[in-house]
C-alpha positions as CSV (number, residue, x, y, z in Angstrom):
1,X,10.8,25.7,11.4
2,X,8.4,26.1,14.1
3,X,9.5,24.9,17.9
4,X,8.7,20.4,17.3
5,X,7.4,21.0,21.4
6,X,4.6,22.7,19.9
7,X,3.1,20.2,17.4
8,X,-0.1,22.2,16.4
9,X,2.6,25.1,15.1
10,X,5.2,22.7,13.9
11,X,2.5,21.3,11.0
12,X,1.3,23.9,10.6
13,X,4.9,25.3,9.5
14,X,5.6,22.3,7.6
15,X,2.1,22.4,5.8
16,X,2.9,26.5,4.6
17,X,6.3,25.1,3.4
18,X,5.0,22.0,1.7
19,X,1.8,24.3,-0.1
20,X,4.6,26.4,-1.7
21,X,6.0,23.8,-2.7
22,X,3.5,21.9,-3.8
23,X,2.4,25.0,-6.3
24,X,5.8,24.8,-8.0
25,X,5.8,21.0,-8.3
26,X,2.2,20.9,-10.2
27,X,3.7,23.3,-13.0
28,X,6.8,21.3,-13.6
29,X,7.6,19.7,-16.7
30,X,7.4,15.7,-16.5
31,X,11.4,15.8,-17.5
32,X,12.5,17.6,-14.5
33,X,10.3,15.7,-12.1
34,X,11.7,12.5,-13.2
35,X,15.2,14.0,-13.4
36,X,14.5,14.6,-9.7
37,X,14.2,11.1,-8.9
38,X,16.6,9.5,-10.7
39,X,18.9,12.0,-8.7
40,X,17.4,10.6,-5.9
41,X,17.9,7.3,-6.6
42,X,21.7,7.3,-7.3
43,X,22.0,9.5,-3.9
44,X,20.1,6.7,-2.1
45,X,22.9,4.2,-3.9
46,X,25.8,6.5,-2.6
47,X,24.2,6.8,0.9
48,X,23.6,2.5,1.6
49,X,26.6,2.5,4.1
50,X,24.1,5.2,6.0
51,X,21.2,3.8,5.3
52,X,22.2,0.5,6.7
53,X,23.8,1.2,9.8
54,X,21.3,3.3,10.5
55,X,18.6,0.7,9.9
56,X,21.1,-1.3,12.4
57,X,20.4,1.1,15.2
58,X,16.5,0.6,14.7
59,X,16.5,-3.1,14.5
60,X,18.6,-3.7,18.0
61,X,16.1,-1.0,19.4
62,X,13.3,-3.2,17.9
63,X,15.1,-6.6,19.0
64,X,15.3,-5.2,22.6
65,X,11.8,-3.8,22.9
66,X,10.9,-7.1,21.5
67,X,9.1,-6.4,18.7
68,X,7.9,-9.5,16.4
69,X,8.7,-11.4,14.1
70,X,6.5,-9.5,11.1
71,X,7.5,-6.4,12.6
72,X,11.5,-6.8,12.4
73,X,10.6,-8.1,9.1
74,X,9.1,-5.5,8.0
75,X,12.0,-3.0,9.5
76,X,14.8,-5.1,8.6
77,X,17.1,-3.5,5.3
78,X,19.9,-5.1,3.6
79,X,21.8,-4.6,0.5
80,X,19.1,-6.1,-1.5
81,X,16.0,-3.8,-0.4
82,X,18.1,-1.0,-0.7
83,X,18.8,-2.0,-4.4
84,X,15.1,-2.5,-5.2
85,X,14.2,0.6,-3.0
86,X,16.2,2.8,-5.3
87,X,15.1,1.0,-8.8
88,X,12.0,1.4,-7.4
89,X,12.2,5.5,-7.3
90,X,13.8,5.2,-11.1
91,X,11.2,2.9,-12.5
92,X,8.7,5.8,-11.4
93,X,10.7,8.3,-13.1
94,X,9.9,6.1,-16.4
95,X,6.4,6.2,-15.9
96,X,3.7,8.1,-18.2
97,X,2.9,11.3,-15.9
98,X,-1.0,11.3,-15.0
99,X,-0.4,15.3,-14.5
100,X,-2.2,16.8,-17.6
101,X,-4.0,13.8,-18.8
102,X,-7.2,14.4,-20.4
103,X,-9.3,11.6,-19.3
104,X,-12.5,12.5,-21.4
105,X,-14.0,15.4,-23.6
106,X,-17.5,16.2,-24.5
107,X,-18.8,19.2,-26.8
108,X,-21.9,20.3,-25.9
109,X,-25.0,21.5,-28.1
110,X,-24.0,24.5,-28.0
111,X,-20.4,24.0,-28.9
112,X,-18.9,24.4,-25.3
113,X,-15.9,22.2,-25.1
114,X,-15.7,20.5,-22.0
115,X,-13.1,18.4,-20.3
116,X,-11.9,16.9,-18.0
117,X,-7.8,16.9,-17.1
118,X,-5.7,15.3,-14.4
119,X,-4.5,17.4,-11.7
120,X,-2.1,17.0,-8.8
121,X,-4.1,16.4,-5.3
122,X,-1.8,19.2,-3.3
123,X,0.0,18.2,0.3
124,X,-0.4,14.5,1.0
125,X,0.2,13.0,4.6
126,X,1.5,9.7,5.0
127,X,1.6,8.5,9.0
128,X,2.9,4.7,8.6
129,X,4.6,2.5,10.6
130,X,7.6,-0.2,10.5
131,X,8.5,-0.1,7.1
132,X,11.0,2.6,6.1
133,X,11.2,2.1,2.3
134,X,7.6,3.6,2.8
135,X,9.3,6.9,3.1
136,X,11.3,6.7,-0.6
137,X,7.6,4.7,-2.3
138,X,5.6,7.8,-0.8
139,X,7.8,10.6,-1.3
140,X,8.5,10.0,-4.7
141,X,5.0,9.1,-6.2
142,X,4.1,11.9,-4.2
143,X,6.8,14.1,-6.3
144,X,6.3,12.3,-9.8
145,X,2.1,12.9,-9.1
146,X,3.2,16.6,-8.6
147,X,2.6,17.0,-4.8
148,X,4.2,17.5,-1.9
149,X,4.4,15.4,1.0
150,X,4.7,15.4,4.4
151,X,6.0,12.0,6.0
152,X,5.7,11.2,9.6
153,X,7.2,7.6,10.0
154,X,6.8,5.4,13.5
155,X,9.2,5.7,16.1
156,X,10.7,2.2,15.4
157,X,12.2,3.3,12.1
158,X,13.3,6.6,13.0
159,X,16.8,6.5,12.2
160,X,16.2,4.7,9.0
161,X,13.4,7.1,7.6
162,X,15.8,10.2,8.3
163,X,18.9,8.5,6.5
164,X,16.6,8.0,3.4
165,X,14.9,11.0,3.4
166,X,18.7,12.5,3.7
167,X,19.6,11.0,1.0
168,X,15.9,11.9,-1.0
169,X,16.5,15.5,-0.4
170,X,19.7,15.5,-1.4
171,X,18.7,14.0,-4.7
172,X,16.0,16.6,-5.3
173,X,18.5,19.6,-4.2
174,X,20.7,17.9,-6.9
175,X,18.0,18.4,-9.9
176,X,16.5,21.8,-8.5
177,X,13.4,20.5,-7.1
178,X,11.8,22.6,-4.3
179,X,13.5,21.9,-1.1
180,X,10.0,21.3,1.0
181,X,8.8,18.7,-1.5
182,X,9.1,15.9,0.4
183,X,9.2,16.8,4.6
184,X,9.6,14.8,7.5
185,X,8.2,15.3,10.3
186,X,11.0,15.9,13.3
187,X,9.4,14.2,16.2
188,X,7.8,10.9,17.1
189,X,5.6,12.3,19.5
190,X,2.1,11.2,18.8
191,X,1.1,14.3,19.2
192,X,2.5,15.4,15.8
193,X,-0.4,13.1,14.4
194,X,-3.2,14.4,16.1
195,X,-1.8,17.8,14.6
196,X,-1.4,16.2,11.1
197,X,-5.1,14.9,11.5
198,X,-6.3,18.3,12.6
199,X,-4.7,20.0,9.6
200,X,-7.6,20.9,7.5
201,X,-6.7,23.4,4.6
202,X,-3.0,22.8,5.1
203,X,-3.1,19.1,4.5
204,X,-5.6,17.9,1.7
205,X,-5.2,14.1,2.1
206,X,-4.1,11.4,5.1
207,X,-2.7,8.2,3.8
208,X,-1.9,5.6,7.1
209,X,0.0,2.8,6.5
210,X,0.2,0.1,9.5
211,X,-1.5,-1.3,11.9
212,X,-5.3,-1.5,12.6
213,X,-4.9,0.6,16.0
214,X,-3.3,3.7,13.6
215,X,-5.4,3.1,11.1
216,X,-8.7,2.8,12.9
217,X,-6.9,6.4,15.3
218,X,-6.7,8.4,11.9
219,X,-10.3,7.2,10.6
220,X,-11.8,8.7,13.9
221,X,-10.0,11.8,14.2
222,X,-9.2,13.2,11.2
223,X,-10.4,16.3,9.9
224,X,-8.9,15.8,6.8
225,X,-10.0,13.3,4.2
226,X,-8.5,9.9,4.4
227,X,-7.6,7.1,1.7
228,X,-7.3,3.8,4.0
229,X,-5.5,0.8,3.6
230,X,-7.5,-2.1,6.3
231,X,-6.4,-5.2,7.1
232,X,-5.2,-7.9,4.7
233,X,-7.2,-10.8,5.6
234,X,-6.9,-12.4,2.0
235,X,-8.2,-15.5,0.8
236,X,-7.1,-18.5,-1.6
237,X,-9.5,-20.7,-2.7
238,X,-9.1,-24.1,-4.0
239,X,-11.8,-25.3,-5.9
240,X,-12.4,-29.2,-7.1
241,X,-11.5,-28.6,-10.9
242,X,-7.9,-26.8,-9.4
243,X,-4.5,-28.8,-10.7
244,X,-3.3,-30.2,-7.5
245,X,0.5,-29.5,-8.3
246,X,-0.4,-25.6,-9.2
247,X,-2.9,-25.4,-5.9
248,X,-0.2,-26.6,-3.6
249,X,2.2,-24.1,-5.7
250,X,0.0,-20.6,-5.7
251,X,-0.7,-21.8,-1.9
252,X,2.4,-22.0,-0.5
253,X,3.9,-18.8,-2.1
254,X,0.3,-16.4,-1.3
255,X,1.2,-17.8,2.9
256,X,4.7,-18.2,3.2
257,X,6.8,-16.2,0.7
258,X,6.5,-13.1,3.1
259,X,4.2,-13.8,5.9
260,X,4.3,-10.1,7.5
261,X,3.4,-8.1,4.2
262,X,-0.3,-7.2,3.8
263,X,-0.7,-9.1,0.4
264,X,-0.3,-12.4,2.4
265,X,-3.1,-14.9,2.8
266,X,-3.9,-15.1,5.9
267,X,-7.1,-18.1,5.0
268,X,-7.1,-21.1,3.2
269,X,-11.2,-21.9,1.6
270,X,-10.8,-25.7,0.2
271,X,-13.9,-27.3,-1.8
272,X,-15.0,-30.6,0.0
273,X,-15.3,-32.1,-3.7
274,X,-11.5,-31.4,-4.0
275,X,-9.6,-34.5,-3.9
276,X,-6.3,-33.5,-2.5
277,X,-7.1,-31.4,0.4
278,X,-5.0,-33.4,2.8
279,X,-2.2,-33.3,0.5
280,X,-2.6,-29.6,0.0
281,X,-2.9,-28.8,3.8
282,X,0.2,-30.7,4.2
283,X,2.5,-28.9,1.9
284,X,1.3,-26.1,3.7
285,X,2.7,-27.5,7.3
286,X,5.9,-29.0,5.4
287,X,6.4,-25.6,4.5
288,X,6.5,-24.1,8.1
289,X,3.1,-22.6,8.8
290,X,1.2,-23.8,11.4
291,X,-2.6,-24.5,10.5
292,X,-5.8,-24.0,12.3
293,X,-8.8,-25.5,10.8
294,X,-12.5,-26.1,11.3
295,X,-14.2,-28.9,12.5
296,X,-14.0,-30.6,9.0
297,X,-10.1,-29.7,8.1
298,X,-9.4,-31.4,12.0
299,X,-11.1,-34.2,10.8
300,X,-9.5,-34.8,7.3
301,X,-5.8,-33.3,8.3
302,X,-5.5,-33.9,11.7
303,X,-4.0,-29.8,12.7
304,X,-5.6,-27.6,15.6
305,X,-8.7,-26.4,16.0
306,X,-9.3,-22.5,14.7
307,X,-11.4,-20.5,17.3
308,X,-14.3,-17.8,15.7
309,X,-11.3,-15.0,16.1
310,X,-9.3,-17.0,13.5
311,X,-11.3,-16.2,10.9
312,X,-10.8,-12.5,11.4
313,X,-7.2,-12.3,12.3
314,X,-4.7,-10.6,10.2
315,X,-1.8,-13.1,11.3
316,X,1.0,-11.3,9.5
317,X,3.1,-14.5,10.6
318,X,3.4,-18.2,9.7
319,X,-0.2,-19.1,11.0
320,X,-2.8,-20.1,8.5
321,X,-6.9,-20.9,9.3
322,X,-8.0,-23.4,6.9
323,X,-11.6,-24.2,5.8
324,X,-13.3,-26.7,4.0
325,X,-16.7,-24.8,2.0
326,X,-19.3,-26.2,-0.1
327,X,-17.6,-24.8,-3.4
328,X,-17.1,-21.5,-4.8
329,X,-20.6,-19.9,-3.5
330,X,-19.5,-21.3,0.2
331,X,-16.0,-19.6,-0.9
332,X,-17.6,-16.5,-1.6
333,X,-20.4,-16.5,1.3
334,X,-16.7,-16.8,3.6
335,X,-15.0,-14.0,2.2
336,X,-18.1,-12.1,2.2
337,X,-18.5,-12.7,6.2
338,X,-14.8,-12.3,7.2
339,X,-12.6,-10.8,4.3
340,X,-11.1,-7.0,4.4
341,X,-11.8,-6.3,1.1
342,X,-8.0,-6.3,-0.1
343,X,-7.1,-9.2,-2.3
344,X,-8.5,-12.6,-2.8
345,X,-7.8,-15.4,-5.0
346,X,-9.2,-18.7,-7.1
347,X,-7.2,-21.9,-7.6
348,X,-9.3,-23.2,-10.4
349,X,-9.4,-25.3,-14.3
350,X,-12.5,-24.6,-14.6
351,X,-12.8,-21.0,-16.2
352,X,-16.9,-20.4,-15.7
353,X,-16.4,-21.2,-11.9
354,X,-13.5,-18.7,-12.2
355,X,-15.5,-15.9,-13.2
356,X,-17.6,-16.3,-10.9
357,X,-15.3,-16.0,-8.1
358,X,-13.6,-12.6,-10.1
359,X,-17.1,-11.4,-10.8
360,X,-18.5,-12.1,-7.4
361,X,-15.9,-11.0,-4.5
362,X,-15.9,-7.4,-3.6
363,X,-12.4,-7.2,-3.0
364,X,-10.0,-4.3,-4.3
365,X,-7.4,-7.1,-6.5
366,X,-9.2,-10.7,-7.3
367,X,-6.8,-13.2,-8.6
368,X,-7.4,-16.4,-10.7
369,X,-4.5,-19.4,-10.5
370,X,-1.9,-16.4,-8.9
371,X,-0.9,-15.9,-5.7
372,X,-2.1,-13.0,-3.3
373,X,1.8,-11.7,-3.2
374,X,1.3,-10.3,-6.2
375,X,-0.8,-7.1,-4.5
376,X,2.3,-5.0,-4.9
377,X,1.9,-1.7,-7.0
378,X,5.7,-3.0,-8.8
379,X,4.2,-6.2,-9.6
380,X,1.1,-4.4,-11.4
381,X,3.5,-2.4,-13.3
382,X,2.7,1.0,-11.2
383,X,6.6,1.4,-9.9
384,X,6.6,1.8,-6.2
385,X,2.9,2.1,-4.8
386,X,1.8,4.1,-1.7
387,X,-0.7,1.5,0.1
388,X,-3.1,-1.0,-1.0
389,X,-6.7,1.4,-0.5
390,X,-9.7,-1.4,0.3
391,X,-12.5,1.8,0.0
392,X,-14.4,2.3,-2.7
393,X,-14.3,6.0,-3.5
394,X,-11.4,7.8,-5.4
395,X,-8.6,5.2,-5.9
396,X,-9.0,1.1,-4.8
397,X,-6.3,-1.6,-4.7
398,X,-2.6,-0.7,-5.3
399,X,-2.4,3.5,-5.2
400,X,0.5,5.2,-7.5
401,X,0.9,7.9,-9.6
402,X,-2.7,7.6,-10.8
403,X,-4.8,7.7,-7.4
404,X,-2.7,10.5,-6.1
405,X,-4.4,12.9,-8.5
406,X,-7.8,14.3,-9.0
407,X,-9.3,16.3,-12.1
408,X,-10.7,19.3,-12.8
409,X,-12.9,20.7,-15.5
410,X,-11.9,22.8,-18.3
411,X,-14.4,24.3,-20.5
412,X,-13.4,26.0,-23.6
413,X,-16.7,28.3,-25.5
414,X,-16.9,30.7,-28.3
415,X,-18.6,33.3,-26.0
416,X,-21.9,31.0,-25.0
417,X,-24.3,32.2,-22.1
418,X,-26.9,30.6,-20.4
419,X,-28.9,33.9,-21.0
């Protein structure tokens, strides 16, 4: 590997290793890809002593450099997410392969067959931040999808990336998978980002996961093309025809289930016609958030007053801004001004104004009577999932094994020309 003190050649190494590999990986059978994984997976099992105490070095660093609540959160492993990190690697071993797909066929007037067929993207880069199970999701999607990977976590998970992509290699070195399928990157330095960034033609796609700062970093300088994941500033919506009992459920849960996880909701949109707002507001306080409202929510709850940042805050924490609207096109009119286009949901009985709502948002997921926790690529049935993408082009919502390939054309003729 090239010296890590030169960045520029230390990608550039990495991206020659991963291309090789990446060749090998878009020719393998869907049986030995998945018999990859589930290697991985029982390696990541036999290595949770590792995995754990190494996470415990990270979160005293994070603890002393004070790092927040969400963020520790989002660090923080235990036997549990170990458990559901490594089902999560062998429930995308049991999915259908996209690799080969034929997503349509035409024949032409002329009889040329035309089609076209899913193909691997090539060398993905993932730069993310905080949350190390992000190394396991990404790799192995990455692998399953039939690309390599290169992974360059944030400094405050560094010992817990390497100790699960230790275990990940291992796994893949178990089942005869290329050794440079899944790299990550040696160094911290930020410098190795820039280089990632920079790395057109050895690097085909840049996937950040984190913060706005990193996210809005990549979008300016990359070279490469990117596939973003913005901020999570999600919406529920309580309309006047909602079940009081189910609002106060699906509201609860979409704020305070996880409050540092991007599928939170970070605003609460109540109909003035609804009934029980008070009520609902305060199950929301009883539950431990704190609430900042609008002129009108002061008035009828009595909580603080939101300033114009609230509305446009990705809290990630136990902080809610709360809204009273003039029914579901004031709901919509809302999201449109402040929401990131992630996910977004409808408390509602009455199913015309609900299709409204889930006609009328442009948001990547649009719920109706669910909570906004459910934007998780495992809860829509797509195994572990790479990022939540809020663009428009090439993959949107919850990215798996589908978004991480393209397609090519195939044409099959009986000697035609053009002539």
């Amino acid at each position: 590997m090239a010296d890590a003190d030169n960045p520029t050649e230390m990608i550039a190494d990495i991206g020659r290793r991963a291309r090789h590999a990446a060749r090998t990986l878009a020719g393998l059978p869907t049986a030995a890809k998945a018999a990859g994984l589930r290697a991985a997976a029982a390696r990541l099992r036999g290595a949770e002593g590792d995995i754990l105490a190494a996470n415990a070095r990270d979160m005293a660093a994070g603890e002393a450099r004070g790092l927040g609540a969400a963020l520790l959160d989002r660090l923080r492993l235990d036997p549990p997410r170990v458990a559901g990190m490594a089902a999560g690697v062998d429930a995308v071993a049991g999915l259908p392969d996209p690799v080969g797909q034929t997503i349509d066929r035409v024949e032409r007037p002329n009889g040329l067959r035309l089609s076209r067929v899913r193909v691997p993207i090539g060398v993905i880069g993932i730069v993310y931040e905080s949350r190390p199970n992000v190394t396991a999701d990404a790799g192995v999607l990455c692998v399953m999808a039939g690309n390599a990977a290169i992974l360059r976590g944030g400094s405050e998970a560094v010992h817990s990336n390497r100790a699960i992509h230790a275990a990940l290699a291992a796994g893949f070195a178990d089942a005869g998978l290329p050794a440079d399928a899944v790299q990550l990157v040696p160094t911290t330095d930020r410098a190795a980002v820039g280089a990632m960034l920079a790395a057109d033609g050895a690097i085909d796609l840049i996937i950040p996961r984190g913060g706005k700062s990193l996210v809005a970093r990549v979008q300016a300088e990359a070279r490469v093309p990117v596939l973003a994941h913005l901020d999570g500033i999600n919406h529920v919506y309580v309309d006047a025809s909602a079940d009081p009992d189910m609002a106060a459920r699906v509201v609860v849960d979409a704020k305070m289930r996880r409050t540092g996880i991007c599928g939170s909701m970070e605003t609460l949109l109540i109909d003035r016609a609804y009934p029980h707002g008070r009520a609902l507001v305060a199950a929301l306080a009883a539950a431990g958030c704190e609430i900042r409202g609008d002129a009108a929510t002061v008035s009828l709850a009595g909580v603080a007053a939101a300033g114009p940042e609230d509305w446009d805050t990705e809290y990630l924490d136990a902080i809610a801004s709360v809204a009273l609207v003039d029914g579901v096109d004031g709901a919509m009119a809302h999201i449109a001004r402040h929401g990131s286009h992630h996910t977004d949901a409808i408390v509602a009985a009455d199913a015309a104004i609900a299709e409204r709502f889930l006609a009328g948002v442009d948001s990547a997921i649009v719920l109706w009577n669910a909570s906004t926790q459910f934007a998780d690529g495992g809860e829509f049935g797509l195994g572990a999932e790479i990022g939540i993408a809020t663009g428009r082009l090439h993959a949107r919502g919850p990215v798996a094994l589908e978004g991480l390939t393209t397609y090519k054309w195939i044409g099959r003729g009986t000697g035609q020309v053009r002539g």
